[in-house]
C-alpha positions in Angstrom: 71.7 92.6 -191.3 68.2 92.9 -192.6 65.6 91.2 -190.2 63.4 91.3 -193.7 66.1 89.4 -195.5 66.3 87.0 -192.3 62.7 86.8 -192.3 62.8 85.6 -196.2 65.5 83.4 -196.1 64.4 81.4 -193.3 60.7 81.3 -194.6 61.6 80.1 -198.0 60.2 76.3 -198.5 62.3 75.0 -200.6 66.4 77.1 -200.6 68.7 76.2 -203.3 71.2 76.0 -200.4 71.4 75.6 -196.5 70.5 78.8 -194.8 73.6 78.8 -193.0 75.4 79.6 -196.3 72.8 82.2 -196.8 73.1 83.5 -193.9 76.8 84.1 -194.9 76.4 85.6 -198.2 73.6 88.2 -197.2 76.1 89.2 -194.3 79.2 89.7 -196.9 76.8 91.6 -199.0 75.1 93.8 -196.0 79.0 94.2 -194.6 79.8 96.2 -197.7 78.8 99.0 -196.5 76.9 101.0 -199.2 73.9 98.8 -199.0 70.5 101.3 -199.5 68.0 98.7 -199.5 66.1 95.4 -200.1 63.9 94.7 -202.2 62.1 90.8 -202.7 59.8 88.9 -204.8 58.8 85.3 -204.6 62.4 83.9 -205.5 64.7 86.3 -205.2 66.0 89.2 -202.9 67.5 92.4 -204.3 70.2 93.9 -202.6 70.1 97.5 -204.0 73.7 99.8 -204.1 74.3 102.7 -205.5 75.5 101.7 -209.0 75.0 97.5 -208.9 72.0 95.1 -207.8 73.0 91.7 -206.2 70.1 89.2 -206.7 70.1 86.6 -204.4 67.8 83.8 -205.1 65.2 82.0 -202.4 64.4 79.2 -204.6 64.9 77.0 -207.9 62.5 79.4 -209.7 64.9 82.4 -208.3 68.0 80.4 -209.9 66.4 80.0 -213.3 65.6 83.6 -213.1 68.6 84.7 -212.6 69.7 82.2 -215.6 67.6 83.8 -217.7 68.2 87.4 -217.2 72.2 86.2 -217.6 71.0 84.5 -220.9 68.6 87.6 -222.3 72.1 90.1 -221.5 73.7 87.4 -223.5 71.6 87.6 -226.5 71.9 89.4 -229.4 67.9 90.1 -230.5 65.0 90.5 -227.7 64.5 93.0 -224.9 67.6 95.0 -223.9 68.4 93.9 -220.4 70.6 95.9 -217.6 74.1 94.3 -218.3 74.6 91.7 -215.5 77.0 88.7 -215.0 76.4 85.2 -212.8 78.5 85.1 -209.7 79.7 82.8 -207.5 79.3 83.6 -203.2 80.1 80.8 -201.3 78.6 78.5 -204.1 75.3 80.6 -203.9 75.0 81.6 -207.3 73.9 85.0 -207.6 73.4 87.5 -210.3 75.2 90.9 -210.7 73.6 93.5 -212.2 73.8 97.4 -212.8 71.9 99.2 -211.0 68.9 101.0 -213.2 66.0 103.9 -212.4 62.7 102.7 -212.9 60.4 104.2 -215.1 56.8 105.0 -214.3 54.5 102.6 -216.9 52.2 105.9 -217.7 55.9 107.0 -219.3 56.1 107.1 -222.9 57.7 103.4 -223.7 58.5 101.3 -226.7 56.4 98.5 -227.1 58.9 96.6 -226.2 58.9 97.6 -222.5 55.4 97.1 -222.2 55.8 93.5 -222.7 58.1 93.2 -219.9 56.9 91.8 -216.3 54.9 94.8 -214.7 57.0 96.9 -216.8 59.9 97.0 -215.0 62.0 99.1 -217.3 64.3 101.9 -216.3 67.2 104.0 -217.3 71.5 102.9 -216.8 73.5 105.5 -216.2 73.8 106.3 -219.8 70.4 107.2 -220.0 69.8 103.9 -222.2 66.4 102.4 -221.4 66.4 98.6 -220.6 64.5 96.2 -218.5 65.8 95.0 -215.4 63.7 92.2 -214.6 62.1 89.3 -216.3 
């Protein structure tokens, strides 16, 4: 397992769950074998395979994140977002999502993208331009 991801989860102030449970879920995600990396913010970690994203949240504010990108996938008008689904691991609940190449913000965008958080935007595998965090 990651000693970054250890690092995180243990230095978190306030979890949404007991680390022990976190502890178990970023093992069953690391133990999948195809992991390429980790990537982290303030609230959430990103488990990065090749064709999905698990983000795994720290904190309340990584929970309603997570909410909220469910939510914006869900909705019919705003910013296309990367298609993802809430999940349940161990009653850690974590959010699925496909996995997208990011863009460089000197790219040509829509000014749509450029409204996004730091412009993280990218291409799905279709080639179909979405953001993939809020």
């Amino acid at each position: 397992m990651s000693s970054e991801l250890l690092r995180l989860i243990f230095a978190t102030e306030q979890p949404t769950s007991d680390v022990e449970t976190y502890l178990a879920v970023a093992e069953s995600l690391f133990d999948e074998g195809e992991c390429e990396g980790v990537a982290h913010g303030n609230s959430r970690v990103a488990v990065i395979y090749p064709r999905y994203v698990i983000k795994l949240p720290l904190t309340e504010a990584g929970r309603r994140a997570n909410r909220a990108e469910a939510a914006m996938f869900d909705a019919v008008d705003g910013i296309p977002m990367a298609q993802c689904r809430l999940m349940d691991m161990r009653g850690v609940e974590v959010l699925w999502m496909e996995y997208v190449e990011p863009v460089a913000a000197s790219d040509e965008l829509p000014p749509w993208a450029l409204g996004v958080d730091e412009v993280q935007v990218g291409y799905t595998a279709e080639g179909l331009l979405v953001a993939y965090d809020l």
